[in-house]
N, CA, C and O of each residue as an XYZ file, in Angstrom:
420
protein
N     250.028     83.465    146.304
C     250.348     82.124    145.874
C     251.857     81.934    145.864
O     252.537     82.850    145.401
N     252.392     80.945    146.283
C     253.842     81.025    146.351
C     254.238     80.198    145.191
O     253.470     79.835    144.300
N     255.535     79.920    145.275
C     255.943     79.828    143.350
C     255.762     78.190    143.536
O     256.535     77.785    142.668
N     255.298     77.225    144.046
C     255.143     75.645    143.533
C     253.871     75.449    143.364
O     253.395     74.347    143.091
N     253.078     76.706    143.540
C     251.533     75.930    143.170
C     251.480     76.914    141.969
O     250.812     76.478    141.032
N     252.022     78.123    141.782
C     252.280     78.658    140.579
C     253.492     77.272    139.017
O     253.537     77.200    137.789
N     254.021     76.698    139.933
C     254.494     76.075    138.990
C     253.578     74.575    138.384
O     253.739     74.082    137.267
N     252.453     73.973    139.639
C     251.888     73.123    139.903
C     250.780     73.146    138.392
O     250.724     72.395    137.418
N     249.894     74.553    138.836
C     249.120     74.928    138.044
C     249.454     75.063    136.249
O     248.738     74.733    135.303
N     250.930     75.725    136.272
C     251.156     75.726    135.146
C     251.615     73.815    134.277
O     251.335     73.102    133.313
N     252.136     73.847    135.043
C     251.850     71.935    134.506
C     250.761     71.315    134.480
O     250.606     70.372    133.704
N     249.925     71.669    135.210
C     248.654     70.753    135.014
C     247.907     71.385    133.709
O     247.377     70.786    132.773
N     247.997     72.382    133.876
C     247.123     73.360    133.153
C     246.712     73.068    131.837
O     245.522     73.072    131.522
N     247.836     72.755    130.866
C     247.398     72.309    129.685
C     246.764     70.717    129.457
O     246.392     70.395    128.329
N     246.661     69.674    130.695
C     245.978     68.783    130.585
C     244.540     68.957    130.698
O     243.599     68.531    130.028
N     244.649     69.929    132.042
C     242.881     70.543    132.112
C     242.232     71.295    130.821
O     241.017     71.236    130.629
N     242.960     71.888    130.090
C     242.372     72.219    128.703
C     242.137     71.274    128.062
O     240.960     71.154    127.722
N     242.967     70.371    127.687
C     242.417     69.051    127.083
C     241.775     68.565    127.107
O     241.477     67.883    126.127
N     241.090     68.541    128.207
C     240.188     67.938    128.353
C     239.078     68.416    128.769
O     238.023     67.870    129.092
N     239.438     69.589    128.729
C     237.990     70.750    128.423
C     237.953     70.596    126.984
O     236.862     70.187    126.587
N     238.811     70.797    126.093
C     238.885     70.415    125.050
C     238.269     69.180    124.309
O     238.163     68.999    123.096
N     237.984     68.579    125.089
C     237.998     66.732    124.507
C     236.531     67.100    124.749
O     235.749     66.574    123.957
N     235.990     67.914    125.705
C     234.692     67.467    125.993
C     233.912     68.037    125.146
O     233.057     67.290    124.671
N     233.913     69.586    124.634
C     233.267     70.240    123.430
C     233.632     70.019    122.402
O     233.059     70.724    121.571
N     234.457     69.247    121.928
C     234.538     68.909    120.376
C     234.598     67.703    120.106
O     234.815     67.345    118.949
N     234.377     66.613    121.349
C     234.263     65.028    121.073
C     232.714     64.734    121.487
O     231.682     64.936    120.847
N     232.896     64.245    122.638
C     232.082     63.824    123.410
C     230.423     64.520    123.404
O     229.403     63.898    123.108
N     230.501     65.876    123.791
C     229.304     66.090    123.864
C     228.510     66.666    122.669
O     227.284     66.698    122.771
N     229.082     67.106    121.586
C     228.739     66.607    120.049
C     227.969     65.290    119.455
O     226.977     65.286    118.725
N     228.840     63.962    120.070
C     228.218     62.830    120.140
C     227.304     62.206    120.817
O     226.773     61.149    120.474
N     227.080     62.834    121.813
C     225.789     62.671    122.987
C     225.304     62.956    122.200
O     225.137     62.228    121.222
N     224.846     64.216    122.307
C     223.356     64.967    121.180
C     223.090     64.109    120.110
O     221.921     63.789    119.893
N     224.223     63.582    119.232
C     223.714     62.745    118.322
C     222.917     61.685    118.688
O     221.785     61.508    118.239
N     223.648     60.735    119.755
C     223.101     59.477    120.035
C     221.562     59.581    120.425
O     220.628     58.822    120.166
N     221.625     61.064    121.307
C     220.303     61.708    121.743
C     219.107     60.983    120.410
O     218.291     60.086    120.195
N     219.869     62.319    119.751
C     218.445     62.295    118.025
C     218.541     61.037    117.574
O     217.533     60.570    117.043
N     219.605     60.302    117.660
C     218.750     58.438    116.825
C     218.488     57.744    117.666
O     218.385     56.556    117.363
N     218.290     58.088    118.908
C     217.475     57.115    120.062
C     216.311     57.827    119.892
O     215.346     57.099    119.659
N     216.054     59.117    119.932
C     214.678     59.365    119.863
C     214.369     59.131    118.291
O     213.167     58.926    118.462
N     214.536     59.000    116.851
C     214.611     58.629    115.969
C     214.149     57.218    116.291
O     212.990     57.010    115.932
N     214.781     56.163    116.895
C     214.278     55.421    116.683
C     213.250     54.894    117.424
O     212.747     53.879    116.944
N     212.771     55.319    118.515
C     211.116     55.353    119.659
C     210.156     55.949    118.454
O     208.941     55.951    118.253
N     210.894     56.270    118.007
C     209.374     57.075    116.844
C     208.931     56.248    114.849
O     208.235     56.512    113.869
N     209.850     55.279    115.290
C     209.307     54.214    114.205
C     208.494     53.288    114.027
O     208.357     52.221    114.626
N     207.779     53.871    112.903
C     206.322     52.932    113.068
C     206.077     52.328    111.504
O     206.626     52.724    110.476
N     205.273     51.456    111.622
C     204.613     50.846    110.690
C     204.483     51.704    109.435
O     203.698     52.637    109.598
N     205.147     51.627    108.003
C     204.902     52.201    106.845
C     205.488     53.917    107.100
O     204.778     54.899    106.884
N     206.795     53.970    107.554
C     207.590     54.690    107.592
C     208.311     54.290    106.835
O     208.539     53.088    106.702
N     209.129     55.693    105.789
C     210.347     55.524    104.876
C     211.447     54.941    105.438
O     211.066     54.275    106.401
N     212.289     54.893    105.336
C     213.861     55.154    105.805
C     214.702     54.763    104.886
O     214.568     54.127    103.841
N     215.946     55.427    105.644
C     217.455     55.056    104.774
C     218.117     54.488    105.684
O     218.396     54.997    106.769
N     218.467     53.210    105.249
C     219.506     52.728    105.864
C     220.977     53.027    105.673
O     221.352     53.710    104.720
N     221.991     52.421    106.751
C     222.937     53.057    106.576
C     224.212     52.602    105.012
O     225.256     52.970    104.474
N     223.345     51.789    104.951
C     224.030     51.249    103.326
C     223.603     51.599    101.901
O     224.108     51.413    100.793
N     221.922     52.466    102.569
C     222.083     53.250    101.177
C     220.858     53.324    101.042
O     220.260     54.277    100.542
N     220.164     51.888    101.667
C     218.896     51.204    100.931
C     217.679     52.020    101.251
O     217.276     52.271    102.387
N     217.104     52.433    100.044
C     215.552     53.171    100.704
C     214.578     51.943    100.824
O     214.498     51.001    100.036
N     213.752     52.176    102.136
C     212.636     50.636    102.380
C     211.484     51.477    103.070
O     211.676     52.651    103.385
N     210.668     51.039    103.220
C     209.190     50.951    104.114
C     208.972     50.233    104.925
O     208.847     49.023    104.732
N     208.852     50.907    106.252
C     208.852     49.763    107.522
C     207.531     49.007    107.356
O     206.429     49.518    107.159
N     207.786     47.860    107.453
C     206.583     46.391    107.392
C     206.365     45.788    108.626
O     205.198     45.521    108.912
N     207.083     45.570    109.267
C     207.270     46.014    111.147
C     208.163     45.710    112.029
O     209.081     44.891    111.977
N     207.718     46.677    113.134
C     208.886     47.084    114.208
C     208.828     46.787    115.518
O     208.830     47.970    115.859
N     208.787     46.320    116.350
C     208.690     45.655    117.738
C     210.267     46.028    118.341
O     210.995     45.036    118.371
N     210.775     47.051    118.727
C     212.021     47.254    119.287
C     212.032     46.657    120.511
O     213.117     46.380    121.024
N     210.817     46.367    121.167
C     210.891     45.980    122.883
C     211.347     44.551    122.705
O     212.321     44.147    123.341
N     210.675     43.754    121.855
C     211.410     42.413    121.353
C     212.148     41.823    121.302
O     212.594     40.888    121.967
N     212.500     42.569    120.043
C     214.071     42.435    119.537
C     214.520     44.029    118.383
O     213.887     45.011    117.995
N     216.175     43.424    118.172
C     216.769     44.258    117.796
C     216.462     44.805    115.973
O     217.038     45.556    115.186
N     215.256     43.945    115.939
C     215.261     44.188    113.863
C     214.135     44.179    113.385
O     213.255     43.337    113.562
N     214.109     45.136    112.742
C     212.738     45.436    111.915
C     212.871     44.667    110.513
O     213.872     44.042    110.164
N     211.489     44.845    109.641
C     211.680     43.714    108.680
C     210.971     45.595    107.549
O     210.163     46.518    107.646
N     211.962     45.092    106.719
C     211.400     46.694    106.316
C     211.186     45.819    104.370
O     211.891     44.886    103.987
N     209.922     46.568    103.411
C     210.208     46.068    102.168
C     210.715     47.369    101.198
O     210.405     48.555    101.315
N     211.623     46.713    100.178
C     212.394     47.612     99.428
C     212.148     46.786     97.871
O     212.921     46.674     96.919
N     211.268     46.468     97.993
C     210.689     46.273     96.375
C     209.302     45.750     96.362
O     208.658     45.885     97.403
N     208.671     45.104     95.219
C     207.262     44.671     95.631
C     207.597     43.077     95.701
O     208.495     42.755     94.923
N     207.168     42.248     96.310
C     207.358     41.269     97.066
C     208.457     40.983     97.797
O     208.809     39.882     98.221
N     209.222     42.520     97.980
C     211.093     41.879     98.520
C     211.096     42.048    100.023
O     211.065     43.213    100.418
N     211.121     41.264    100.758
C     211.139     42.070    102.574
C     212.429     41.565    103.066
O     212.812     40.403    102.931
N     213.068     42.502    103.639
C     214.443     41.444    104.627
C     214.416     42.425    105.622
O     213.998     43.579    105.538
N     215.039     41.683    106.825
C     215.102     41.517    108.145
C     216.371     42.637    108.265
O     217.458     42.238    107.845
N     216.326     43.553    108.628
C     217.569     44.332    109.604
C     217.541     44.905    110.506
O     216.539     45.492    110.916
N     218.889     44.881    111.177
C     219.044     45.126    112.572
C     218.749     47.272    112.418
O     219.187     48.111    111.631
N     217.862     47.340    113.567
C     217.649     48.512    113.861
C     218.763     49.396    113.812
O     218.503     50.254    112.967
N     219.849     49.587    114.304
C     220.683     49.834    114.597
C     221.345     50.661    112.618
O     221.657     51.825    112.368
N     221.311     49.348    111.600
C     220.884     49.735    110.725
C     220.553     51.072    109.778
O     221.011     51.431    108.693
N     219.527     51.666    110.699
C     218.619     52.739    110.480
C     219.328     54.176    110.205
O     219.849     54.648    111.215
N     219.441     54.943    109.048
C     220.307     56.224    109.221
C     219.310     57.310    109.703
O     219.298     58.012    110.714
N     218.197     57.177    108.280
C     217.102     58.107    108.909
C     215.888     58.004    108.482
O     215.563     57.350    107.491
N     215.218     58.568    109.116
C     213.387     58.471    108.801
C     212.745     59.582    107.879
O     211.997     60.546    108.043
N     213.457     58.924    106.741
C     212.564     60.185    105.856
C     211.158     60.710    105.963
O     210.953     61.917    106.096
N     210.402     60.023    105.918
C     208.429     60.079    106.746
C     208.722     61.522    107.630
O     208.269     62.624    107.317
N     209.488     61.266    108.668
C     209.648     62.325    109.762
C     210.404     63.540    109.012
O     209.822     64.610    108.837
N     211.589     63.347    108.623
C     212.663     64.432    107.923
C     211.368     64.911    107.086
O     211.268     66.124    107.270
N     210.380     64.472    106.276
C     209.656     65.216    105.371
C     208.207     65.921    106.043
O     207.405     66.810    105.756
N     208.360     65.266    106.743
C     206.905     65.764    108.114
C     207.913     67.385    109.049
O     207.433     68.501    109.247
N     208.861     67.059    109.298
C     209.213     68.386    109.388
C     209.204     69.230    108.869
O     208.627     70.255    109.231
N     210.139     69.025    107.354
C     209.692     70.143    106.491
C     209.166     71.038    106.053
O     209.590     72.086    105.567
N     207.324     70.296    106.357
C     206.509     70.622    105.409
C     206.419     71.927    106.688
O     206.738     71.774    107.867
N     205.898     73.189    106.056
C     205.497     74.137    107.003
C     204.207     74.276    107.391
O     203.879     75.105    108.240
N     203.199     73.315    106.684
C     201.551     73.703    106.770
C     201.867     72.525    108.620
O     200.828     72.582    109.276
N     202.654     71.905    109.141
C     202.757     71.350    110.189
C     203.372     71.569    111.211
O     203.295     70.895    112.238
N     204.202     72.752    110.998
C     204.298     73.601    112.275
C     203.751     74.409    112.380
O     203.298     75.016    111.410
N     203.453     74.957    114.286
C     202.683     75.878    114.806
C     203.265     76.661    115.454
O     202.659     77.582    116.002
């Protein structure tokens, strides 16, 4: 190698880490996530728990995602309101269906 692609390499070099860098500790961390609450949310159904992302524990009352963007979930006895899916932190129903061990095989 003669000395300008030795010098070439060494300049580039720490951008190419960076962004090897950027990719295992940003990006593909956050894939996987987006992964689990897209499949999280294909798997919401009728009289499922959840937590929303503001806190609220509710019971899904129903869900039509192909529709539109909002489920109508109730969080008291006669209380129902409308929120956007998106909304959604997690599905306790499921988080507790995992748990349990008499349901894995």
């Amino acid at each position: 190698m003669s000395d300008s692609m030795m010098a070439n390499l060494y300049s580039y070099g720490p951008i190419i880490l960076m962004v090897v860098i950027f990719y295992f500790l940003l990006w593909r961390p956050q894939k996987k996530q987006r992964k689990q609450h897209n499949d999280m949310m294909s798997n919401l159904k009728v009289g499922h728990r959840i937590l929303t992302i503001g806190g609220i524990h509710a019971e899904i009352t129903y869900v039509d995602l192909e529709k539109s963007d909002f489920i109508r979930v109730k969080i008291a006895d006669n209380v129902e309101i409308k929120i956007s899916s998106s909304a959604v932190a997690r599905d306790l129903t499921q988080e507790k269906t995992d748990a349990n061990p008499a349901n894995k095989k």
